[in-house]
C-alpha positions as a printed Julia matrix, in Angstrom:
442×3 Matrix{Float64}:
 131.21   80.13  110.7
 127.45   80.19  110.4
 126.28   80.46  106.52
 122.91   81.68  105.34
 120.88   81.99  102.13
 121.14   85.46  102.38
 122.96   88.25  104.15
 122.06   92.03  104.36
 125.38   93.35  105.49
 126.48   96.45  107.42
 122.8    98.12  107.82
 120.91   99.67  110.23
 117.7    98.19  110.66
 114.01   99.62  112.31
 113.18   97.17  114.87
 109.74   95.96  115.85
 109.8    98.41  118.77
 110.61  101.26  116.21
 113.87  101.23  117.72
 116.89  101.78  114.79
 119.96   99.79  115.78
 123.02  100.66  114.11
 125.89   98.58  112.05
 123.82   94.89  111.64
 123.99   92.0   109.73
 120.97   90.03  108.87
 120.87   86.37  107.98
 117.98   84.72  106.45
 117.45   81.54  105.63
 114.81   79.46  103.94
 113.1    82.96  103.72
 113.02   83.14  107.61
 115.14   86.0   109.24
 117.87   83.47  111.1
 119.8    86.09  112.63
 120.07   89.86  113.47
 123.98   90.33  114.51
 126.65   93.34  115.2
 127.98   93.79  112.09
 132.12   91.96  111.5
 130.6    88.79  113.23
 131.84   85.76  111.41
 128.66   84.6   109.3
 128.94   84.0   105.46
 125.74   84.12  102.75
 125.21   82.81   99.31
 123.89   86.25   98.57
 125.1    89.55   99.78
 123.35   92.77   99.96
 125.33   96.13  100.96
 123.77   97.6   103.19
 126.45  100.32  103.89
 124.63  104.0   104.23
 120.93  102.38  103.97
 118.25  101.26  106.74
 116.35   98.39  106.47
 112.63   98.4   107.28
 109.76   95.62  106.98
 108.42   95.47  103.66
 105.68   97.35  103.5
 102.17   96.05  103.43
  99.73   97.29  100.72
  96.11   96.08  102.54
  93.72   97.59   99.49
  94.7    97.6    96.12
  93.06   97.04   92.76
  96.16   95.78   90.29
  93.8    95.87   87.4
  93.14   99.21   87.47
  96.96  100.32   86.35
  95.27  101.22   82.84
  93.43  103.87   84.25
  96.16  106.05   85.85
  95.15  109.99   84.98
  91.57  109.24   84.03
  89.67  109.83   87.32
  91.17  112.87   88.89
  89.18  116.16   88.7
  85.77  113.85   87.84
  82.59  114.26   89.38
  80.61  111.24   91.38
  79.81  108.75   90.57
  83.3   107.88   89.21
  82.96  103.89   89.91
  79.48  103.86   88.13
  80.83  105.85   85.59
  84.26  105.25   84.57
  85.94  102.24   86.6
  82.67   99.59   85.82
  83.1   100.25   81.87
  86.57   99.96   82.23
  86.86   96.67   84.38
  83.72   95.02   82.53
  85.74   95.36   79.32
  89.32   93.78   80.33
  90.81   90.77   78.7
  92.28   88.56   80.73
  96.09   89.38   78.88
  94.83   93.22   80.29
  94.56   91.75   83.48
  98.16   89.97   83.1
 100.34   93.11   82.4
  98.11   95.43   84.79
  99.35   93.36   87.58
 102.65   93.11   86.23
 102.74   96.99   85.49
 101.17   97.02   89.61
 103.88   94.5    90.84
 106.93   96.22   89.33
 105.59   99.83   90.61
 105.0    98.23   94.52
 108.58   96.53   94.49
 110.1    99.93   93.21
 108.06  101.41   96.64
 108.8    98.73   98.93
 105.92   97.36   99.11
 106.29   93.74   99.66
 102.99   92.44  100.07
  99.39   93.47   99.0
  95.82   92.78   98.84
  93.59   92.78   96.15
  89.72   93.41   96.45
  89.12   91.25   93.24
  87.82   92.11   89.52
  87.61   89.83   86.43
  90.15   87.4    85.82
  91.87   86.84   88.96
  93.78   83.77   87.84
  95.55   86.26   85.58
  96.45   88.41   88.63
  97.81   85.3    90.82
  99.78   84.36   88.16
 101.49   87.89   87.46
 101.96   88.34   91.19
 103.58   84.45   91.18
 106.1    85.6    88.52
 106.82   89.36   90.25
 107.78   87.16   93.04
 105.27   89.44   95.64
 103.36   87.87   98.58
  99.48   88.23   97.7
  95.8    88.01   99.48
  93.66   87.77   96.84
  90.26   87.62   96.25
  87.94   87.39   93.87
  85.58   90.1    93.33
  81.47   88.7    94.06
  78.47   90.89   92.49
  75.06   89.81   92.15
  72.66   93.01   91.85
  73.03   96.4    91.08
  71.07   98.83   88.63
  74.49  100.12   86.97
  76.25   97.18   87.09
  76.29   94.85   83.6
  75.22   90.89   83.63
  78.51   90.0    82.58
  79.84   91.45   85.92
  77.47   90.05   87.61
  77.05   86.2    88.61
  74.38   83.76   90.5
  74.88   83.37   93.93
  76.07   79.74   93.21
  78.1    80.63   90.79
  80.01   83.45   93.06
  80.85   80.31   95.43
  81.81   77.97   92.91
  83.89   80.35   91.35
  85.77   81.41   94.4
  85.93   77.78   95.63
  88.1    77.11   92.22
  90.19   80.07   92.54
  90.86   79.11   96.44
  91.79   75.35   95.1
  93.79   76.23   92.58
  95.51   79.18   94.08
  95.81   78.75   97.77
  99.5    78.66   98.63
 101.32   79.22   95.36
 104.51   80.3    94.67
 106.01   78.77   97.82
 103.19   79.63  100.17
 103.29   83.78   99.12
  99.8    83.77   97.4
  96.81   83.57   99.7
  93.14   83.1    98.11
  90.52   85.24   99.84
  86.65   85.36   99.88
  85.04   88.4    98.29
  82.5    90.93   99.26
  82.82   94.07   96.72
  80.27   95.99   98.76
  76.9    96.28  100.39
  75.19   97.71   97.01
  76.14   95.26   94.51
  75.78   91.99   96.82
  72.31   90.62   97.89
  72.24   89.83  101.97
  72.02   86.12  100.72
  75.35   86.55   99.3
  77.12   87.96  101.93
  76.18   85.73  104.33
  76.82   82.55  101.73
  80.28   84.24  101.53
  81.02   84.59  105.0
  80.42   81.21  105.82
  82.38   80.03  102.62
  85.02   81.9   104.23
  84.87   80.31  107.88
  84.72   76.48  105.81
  87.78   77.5   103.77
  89.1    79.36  106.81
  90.46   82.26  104.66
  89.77   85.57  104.89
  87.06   88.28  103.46
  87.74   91.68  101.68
  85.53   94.22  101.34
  84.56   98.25  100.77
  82.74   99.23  103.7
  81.78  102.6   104.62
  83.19  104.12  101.62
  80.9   106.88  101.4
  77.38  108.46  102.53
  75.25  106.77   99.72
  75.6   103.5   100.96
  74.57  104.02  104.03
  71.7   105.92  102.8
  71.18  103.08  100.39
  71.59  100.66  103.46
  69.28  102.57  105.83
  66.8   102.81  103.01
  66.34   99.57  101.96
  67.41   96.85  105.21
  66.75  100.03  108.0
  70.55   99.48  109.29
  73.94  101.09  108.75
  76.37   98.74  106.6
  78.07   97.66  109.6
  74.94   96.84  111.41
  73.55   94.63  108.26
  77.1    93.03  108.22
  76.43   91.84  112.1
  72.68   90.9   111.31
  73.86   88.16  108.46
  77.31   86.84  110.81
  79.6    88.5   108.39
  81.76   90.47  111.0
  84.91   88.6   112.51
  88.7    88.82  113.15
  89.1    87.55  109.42
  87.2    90.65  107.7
  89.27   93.65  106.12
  87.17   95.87  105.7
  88.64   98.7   103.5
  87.99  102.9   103.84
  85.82  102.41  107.0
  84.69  106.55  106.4
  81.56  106.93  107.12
  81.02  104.95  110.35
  79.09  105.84  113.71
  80.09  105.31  116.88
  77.7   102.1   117.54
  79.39  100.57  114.21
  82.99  101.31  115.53
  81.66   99.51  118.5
  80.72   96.62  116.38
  83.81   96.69  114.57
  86.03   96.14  117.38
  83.54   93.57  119.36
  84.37   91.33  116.42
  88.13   92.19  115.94
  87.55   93.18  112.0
  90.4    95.03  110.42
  90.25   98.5   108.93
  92.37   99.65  105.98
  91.87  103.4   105.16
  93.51  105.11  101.35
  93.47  108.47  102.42
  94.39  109.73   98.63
  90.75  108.56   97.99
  89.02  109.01  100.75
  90.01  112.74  101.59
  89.34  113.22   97.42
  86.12  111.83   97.63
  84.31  110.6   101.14
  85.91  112.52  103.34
  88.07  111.41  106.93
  87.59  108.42  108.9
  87.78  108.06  113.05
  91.1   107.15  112.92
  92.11  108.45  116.58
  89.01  106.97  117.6
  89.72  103.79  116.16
  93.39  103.69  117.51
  92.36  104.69  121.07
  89.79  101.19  120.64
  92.96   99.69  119.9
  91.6    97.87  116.7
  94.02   97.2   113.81
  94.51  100.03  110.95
  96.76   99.6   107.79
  96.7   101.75  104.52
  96.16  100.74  101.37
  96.24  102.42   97.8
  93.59  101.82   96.54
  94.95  101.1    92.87
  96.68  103.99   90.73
  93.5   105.27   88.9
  93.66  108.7    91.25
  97.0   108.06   92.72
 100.7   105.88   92.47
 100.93  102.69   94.34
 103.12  104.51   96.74
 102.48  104.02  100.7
 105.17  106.51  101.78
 102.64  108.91   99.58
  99.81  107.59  101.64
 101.34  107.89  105.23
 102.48  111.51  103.92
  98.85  112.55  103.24
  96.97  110.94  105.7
  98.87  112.72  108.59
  98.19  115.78  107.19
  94.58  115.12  106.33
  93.94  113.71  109.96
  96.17  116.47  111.72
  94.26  119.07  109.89
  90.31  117.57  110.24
  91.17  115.98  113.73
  94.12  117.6   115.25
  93.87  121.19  114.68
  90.35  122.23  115.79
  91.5   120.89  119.21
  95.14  122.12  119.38
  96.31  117.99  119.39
  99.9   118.2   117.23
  99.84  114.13  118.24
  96.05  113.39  117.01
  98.17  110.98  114.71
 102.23  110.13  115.14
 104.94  108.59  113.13
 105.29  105.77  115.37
 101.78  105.05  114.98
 101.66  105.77  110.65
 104.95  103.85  110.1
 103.17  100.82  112.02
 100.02  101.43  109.87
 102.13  100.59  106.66
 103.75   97.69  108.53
 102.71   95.79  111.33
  98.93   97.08  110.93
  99.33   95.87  107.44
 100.63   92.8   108.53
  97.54   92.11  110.96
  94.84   93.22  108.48
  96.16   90.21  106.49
  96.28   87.87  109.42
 100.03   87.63  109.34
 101.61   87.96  112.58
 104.68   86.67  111.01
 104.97   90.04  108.86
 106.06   93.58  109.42
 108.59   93.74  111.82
 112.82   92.5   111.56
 113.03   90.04  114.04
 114.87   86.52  114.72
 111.83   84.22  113.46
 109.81   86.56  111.04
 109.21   86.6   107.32
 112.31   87.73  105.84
 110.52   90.44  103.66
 112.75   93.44  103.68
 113.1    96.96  102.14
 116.62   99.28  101.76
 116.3   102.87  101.61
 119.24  104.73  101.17
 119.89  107.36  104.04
 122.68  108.76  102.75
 120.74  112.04  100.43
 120.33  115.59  101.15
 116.59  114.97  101.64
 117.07  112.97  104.76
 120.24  113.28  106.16
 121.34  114.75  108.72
 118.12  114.63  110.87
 117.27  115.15  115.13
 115.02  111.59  114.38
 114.81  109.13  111.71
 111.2   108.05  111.88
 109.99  111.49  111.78
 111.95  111.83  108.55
 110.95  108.45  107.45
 107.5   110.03  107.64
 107.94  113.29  106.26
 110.54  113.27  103.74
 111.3   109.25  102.21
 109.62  108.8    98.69
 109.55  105.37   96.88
 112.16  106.46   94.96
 114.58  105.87   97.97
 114.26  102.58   98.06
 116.76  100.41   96.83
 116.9    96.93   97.83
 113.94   94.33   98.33
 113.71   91.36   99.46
 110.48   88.57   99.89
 110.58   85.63  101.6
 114.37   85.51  102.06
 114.94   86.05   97.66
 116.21   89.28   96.85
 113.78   90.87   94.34
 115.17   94.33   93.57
 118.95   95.22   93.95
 119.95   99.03   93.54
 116.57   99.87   92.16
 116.85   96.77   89.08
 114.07   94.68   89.38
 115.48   91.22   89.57
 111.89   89.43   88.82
 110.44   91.53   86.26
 111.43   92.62   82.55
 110.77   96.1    83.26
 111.44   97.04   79.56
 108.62   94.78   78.37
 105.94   95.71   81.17
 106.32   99.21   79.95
 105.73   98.35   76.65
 102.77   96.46   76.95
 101.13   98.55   79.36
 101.68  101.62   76.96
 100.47   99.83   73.49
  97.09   98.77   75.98
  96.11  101.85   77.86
  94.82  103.6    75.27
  93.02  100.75   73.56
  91.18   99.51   76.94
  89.81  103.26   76.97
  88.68  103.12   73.59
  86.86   99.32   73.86
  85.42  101.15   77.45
  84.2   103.98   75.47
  85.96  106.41   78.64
């Protein structure tokens, strides 16, 4: 009898080829998926998981997020531009590092309860606060810290030297790098083309390449900064990026909106990684190439973008963003398939998984990242259906998810949070939300 860590009994699972196969068990081991095996077989776990009635799918892959920006949920909808200037610098530039601690913590427990797995984080203040949270909430993590060092409506104490940017990183990346059992990554920083000097950027970048790590960063969020970029270095953001070596396979850059054709071009020359959050970007900038993008064949994921206008929810995302696309893309040209469920279900998975630089993630197979999430099929909402992706698409919430499990340790079993006291997060995150908007004077 073969014996595993971990067992995931009786399930159907989504397989990497977005096949579902019916009546599996699933041994992992070590946090590796060991076996994938018709269901009776003689194998034996020290955990079990029932997964009678539910299908298993990869964990899904947040690849933008802000976790300290839980403390802002409700304040941004309905406001006009600019909302960062306005409303999320106070607020960030006037966190405590305990703020910092229970935002993520409030973050983490609202991603497991979505089955999200994994995320990354563009950086803020107090990122050792973050890691640590995330360590605890037993997520996997790409984390950066956030690097400013200009900016008319930005305030000095968000702002750092050039040398102190590096150092800083540097120290997070030494002290960091490959936590909790190899599930927290440390990531270079570029918060965007306004608020970082070229200098920076291309000290960054090549901090980056040393530490061979990865780079996170808002590009092509919206029309001022490439006005701003035109304006001031004659180039589109993209086009700077190339002119100071900052574009490779190991950038994410996040929203990707308002790009030209040449700067698509350059995007997928260099292999970076896009990761569009349609809640924001339809709200506010408008809708990315996407189709374009996916006929290049260059790597999309979706990302949140923090719960300030939205939940942490990806199923939410993929929901919106085929609409959004069908409707700017789709419908003036008759194209029902501008955007399919195949293609959004590998956004929030394997595209996720590559805009991280983990091949290892997003798909159930022998030799993968045992990172799993359970929803339960059997509810009026999605069963009985002609096809189970479709539905996975346009009718699964967050709220169907029961199980998780990262790196082979079950994290959330029928909807209790194994890693978290969920009673306590609540509690602190409710006695500091109001408090953070008073001391931000929002």
């Amino acid at each position: 009898m073969k014996k595993y860590d971990l067992i995931v009994r009786n399930c159907s699972c989504l397989r990497s080829d977005l096949m579902v196969e019916s009546s599996k068990d699933i041994g992992i081991t070590n946090g590796i998926i060991a076996d994938i095996a018709d269901s009776g077989t003689d194998i034996s776990g020290d955990t079990i998981v029932d997964g009678q009635g539910k299908l298993v799918i990869p964990g899904l892959v947040d690849g933008h997020t802000h976790v300290c920006q839980q403390f802002l949920r409700g304040r941004t909808l309905d406001e006009f531009p600019m909302i960062w200037a306005r409303i999320l610098i106070p607020f960030e530039s006037n966190l405590e590092p305990e703020d910092v601690y229970w935002s993520t913590q409030l973050a983490c427990l609202e991603m497991i309860k979505s089955g999200t797995t994994s995320f990354a984080d563009a950086g803020g203040r107090y990122m050792e606060q973050a890691v640590e949270a995330t360590i605890d909430a037993g997520m996997r993590a790409f984390i950066a810290r956030s690097t400013m060092d200009m900016g008319a409506f930005i305030p000095d104490s968000m702002k750092d030297t050039i040398e102190d940017n590096l150092k800083r990183t540097e120290e997070l990346f030494a002290e960091y790098n490959g936590a909790g059992d190899g599930r927290i990554s440390i990531w270079c920083g570029i918060r965007q083309v306004m608020t970082c000097s070229p200098t920076l950027i291309k000290e960054i970048s090549e901090l980056a390449r040393q530490l061979n790590t990865g780079i996170h960063m808002h590009l092509a969020e919206h029309r001022d900064e490439v006005s701003f970029c035109l304006q001031n270095y004659g180039l589109r953001p993209a086009e700077l990026l190339e002119s100071l070596n900052a574009l490779g396979p190991n950038l994410l850059a996040a929203h990707s909106v308002a790009l030209s054709e040449k700067e698509l071009e350059l995007l997928n020359k260099h292999q970076v990684k896009i990761v569009h959050c349609p809640r924001n970007n339809f709200d506010s900038h408008g809708f990315p190439k996407t189709p374009r993008m996916l006929q290049m064949g260059m790597t999309v994921g979706l990302g949140s973008d923090g719960s300030a206008t939205s939940s942490l929810s990806l199923f939410d995302e993929m929901k919106v963003f085929r609409s959004g696309i069908h409707a700017y893309w789709g419908l003036p040209i008759f194209d029902p398939v501008v955007l399919t469920a195949e293609q959004l279900i590998l956004m929030i998975t394997q595209g996720g998984a590559k805009s991280v630089g983990l091949g290892d993630l997003g798909s159930i197979d022998i030799g993968k990242k045992a990172d799993l999430s359970l929803i339960n099929l059997e509810q009026p909402h999605i069963l009985p259906t002609h096809n189970i992706l479709k539905t996975l698409v346009e009718a699964v919430t967050a709220h169907d998810v029961t199980d998780v499990v990262i790196n082979g340790r079950l994290v959330m079993k029928n909807r209790e949070v194994l890693t978290l006291d969920e009673e306590k997060i609540m509690f602190e995150a409710k006695k500091r939300l109001k408090v953070i908007g008073e001391r931000a004077g929002i």
